[in-house]
C-alpha positions, 0 to 999 in steps of 0.5 A: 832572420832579420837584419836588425836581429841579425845586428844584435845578434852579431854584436853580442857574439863580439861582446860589444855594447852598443855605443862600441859598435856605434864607434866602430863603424862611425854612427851614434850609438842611437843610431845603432838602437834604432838599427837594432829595434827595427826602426830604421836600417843601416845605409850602404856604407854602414853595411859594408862596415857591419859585414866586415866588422862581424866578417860575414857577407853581406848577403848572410847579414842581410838575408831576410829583410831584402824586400824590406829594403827593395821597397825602401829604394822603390820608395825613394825612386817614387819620391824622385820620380814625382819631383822630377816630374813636377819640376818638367811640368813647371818648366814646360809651362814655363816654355808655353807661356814664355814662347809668345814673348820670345817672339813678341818682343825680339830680343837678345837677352830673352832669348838667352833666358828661354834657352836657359829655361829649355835646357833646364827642361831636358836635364828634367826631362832626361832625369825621369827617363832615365828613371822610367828606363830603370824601372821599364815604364813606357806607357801612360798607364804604367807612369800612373801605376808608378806614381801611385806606388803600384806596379801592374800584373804581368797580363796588364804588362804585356797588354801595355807593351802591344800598345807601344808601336801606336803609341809612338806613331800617335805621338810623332803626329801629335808632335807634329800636328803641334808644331805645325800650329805653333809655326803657323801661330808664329806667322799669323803673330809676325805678320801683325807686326 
């Protein structure tokens, strides 16, 4: 059964109306209607409160509709992950762009202002690892898979992870091919001035 007839159900057992229940577990009673016809679902704390109130688990009220609700967490988990990874890209571009004036113009205060820039990029940048971590993304092809919604096979998976140990070495080189350039295009910029 699912959980907004689950809802009904229970709610009629305890003859309560709906703006009675609505009172109980502190929403409007539209809310409850919505809960009921399947139109939306109870956050965490309503939950709580429905288990209690109709003294049943909250796995026994829930039963039934756990996909529904994994794909709805999955779908918030999308939504920031897209956020957070459009943020770092600005304020990596940011840092690129910036960079030259840092060394250009020499002073104090723009210093501070890329400082500043720089560590709102690795909050950013520490946000969506965190999020990769929690949903085990690694490599560019499962980041794709997950921002469009998707997940990859199993196959496709362990494909994936065999690919991990060469993918970090090309991006310890890659990093430091980059910094090379970056110190040498600093040089080369110094020693016009």
């Amino acid at each position: 059964m699912e959980l907004h007839a689950q809802i009904k159900k229970y709610r009629a057992e305890l003859g309560l109306s709906q703006e009675e229940l609505a009172e109980q577990v502190f929403v409007t009673r539209q809310t409850v209607s919505n809960w009921e016809n399947g139109k939306s679902y109870p956050d965490i704390h309503s939950l709580l409160l429905l288990s209690k109130l109709f003294q049943v688990s909250l796995d026994q009220l829930v039963k039934g509709d756990m996909e529904t609700m994994k794909e709805i967490v999955n779908e918030y988990d999308l939504q920031e992950f897209k956020y957070n990874s459009n943020i770092l890209s600005a304020l990596f571009l940011g840092l690129i762009v910036f960079a030259p004036v840092v060394v250009l113009w020499r002073k104090w205060y723009i210093a501070v202002l890329y400082g500043i820039l720089f560590a709102a990029s690795m909050v950013y940048a520490w946000k969506v690892e965190k999020l990769k971590k929690k949903h085990n993304i690694q490599s560019f092809k499962e980041i794709v898979a997950f921002s469009q919604g998707k997940k990859l096979d199993e196959l496709e998976k362990a494909t994936e992870k065999g690919k991990r140990p060469y993918q970090k070495a090309l991006a310890f080189l890659c990093g430091a091919a980059l910094a090379i350039v970056a110190i040498k295009v600093g040089e080369a910029i110094l020693r016009l001035f």
